[in-house]
C-alpha positions in Angstrom: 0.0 0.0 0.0 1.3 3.4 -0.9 2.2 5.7 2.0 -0.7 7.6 4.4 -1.8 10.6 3.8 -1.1 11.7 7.3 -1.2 9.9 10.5 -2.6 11.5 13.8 -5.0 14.8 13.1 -6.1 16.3 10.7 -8.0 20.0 11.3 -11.0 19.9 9.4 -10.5 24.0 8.8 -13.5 26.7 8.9 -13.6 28.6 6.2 -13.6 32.4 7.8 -16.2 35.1 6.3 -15.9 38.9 6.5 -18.9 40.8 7.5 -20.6 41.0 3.6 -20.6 37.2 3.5 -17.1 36.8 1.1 -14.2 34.8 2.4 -11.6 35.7 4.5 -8.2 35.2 3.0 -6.4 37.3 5.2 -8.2 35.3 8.1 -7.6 32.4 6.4 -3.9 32.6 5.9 -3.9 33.4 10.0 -5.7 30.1 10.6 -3.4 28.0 8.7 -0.6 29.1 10.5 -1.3 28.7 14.0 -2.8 25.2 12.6 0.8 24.6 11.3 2.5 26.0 14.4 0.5 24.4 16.7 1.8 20.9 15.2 -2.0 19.1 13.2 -0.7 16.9 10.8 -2.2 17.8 8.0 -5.3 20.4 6.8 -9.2 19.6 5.7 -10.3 22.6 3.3 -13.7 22.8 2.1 -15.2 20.0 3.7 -18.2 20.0 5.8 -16.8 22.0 8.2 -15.8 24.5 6.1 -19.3 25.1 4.5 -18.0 23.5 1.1 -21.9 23.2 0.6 -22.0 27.5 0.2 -19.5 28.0 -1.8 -19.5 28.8 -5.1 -17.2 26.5 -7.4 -15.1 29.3 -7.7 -14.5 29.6 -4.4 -14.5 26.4 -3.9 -11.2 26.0 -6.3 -9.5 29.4 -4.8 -9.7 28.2 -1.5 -7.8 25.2 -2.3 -5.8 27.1 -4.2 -4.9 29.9 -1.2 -4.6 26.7 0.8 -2.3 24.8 -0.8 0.1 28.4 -1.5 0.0 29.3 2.1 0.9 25.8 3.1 3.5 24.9 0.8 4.4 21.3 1.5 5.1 22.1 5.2 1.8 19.1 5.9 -0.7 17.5 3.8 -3.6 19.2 2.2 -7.0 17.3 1.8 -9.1 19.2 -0.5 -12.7 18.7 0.0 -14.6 17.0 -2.7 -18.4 16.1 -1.5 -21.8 16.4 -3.2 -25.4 14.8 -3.3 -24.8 15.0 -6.8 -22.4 12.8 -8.3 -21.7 14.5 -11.4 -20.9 17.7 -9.1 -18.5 15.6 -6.6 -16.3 14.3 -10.3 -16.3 18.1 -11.1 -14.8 19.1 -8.3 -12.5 16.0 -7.7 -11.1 17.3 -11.3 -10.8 20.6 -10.0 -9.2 20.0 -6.9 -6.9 17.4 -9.2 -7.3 15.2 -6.1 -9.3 11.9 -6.1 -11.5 10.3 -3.5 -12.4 6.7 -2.4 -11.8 3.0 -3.6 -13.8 3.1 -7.0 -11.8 5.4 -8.0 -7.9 5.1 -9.5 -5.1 6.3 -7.0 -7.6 6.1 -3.8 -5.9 5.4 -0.8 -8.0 6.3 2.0 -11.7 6.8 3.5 -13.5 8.9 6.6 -15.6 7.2 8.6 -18.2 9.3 10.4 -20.9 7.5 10.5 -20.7 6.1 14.1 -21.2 2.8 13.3 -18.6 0.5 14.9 -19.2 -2.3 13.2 -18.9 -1.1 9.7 -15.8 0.4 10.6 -14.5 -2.8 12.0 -15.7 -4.5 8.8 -13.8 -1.7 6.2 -10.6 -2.1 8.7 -10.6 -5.6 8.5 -11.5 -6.0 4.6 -9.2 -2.9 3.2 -6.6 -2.9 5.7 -4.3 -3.9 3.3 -5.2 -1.2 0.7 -7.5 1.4 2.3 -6.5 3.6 5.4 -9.8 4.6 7.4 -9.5 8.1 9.1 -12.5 8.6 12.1 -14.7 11.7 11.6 -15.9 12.1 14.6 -13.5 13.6 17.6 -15.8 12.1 19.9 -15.3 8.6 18.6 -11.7 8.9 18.0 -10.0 6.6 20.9 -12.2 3.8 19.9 -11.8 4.3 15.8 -7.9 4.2 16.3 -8.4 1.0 18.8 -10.1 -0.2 15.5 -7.6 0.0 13.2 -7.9 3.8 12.3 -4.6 5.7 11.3 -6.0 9.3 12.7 -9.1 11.6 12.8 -10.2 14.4 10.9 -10.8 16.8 13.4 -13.3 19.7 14.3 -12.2 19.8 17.8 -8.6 21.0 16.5 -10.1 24.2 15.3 -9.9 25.5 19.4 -8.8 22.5 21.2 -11.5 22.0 23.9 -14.9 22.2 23.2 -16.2 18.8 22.6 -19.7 18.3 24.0 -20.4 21.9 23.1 -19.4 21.4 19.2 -22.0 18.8 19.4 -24.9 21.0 20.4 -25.4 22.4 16.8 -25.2 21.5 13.2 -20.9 21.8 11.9 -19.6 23.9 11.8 -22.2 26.6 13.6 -20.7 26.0 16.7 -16.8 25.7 15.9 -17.5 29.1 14.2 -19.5 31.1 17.0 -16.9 29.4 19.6 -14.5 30.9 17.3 -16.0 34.6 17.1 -16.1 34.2 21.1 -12.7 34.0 21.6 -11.9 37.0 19.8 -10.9 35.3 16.7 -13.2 37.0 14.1 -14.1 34.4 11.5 -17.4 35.5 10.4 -21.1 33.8 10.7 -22.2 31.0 8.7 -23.8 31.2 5.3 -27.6 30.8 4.9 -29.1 28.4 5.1 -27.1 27.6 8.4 -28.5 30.1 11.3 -27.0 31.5 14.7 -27.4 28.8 17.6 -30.4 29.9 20.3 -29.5 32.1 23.1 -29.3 29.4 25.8 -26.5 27.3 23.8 -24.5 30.1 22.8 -24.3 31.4 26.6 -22.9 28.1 27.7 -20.7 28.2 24.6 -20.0 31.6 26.0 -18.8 30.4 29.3 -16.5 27.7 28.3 -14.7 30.0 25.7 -14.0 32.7 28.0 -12.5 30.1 30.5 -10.5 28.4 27.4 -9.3 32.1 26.1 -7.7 33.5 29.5 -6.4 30.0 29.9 -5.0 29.0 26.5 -4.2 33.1 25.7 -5.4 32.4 22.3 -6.8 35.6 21.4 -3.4 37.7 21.5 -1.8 35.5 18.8 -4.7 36.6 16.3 -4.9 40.3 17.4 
């Protein structure tokens, strides 16, 4: 089998907006390198997390683009490639010039987020030999690696210590509004994903003020 992609974590990255709704480059290139400094093993752009699902194909393709500049070989970048359209996921596979999953030449790896143990054991145990499995879910990712898993792709890594809370909304409208908490200006979501209700933001509130005198992340993106 050819060598991993990565081992360990992988941040699933947010894509950061400025107030009219456009990306955040200058944001963005901030993001990457604390990611980078702060030692994840490789970087998730335009996934799920990173509301790959609002994003024009344009900016789909630039922000793999900026990505992969900013990075410049120093760790792997995963360019996100999903669709409920078929057709759409091939397009952007050729975009991204990456490809994705065992049907497909060159594959050499799968995530696994659907928090089914057994089906993971099963992939592990049938395409072990040729398929490395990567956990998508940070709350599952002691068990997926006791399963065979080489790492996780991570939403967690995005500020470290939040679990339970990043679970109390759809990804990535927590990650984000934890984000904008802790003074690190990201931006909202894009329609059709909304604010969280009052109560879970002010317990979201409360543990990111905690995390941001502790950690002192906000003066590293002031």
């Amino acid at each position: 089998m050819n060598t991993s992609v990565f081992k360990g974590s992988a941040t699933a990255i947010i894509t950061p907006m400025n107030m009219d709704g456009s990306i955040s480059y200058k944001k963005m290139e901030e993001l990457l390198e604390y990611q980078i400094s702060h030692h994840t093993n490789a970087i998730v752009v335009a996934g799920t997390t990173g509301e790959s699902a609002c994003l024009s194909d344009e900016e789909h393709l630039r922000l793999i683009q900026f990505t992969c500049r900013i990075v410049n070989g120093r760790i792997p970048v995963i360019a996100g490639a999903g669709s409920n359209n078929t057709s759409h996921a091939q397009l952007l596979c050729k975009n991204a010039q990456n490809e994705e999953l065992l049907e497909i030449p060159n594959g050499t790896a799968v995530k696994e987020a659907s928090g089914n143990f057994s089906q993971l054991a099963k992939i592990t145990s049938r395409y072990r030999d040729r398929l490395d499995i990567y956990c998508g879910n940070d709350d599952q990712a002691v068990s997926a690696l006791a399963l065979g898993a080489k790492g996780v792709i991570s939403v967690l890594s995005n500020i470290e210590a939040l679990l339970e809370s990043l679970t109390s909304d759809i990804n990535p409208v927590p990650v984000k509004t934890a984000m904008n908490m802790m003074g690190l200006s990201v931006g909202s979501c894009r329609l059709p994903l909304c604010p969280m209700d009052d109560f879970a933001a002010q317990q979201l509130k409360k543990l990111s003020e905690t995390l941001s005198s502790s950690f002192g992340i906000i003066p590293e993106y002031l």
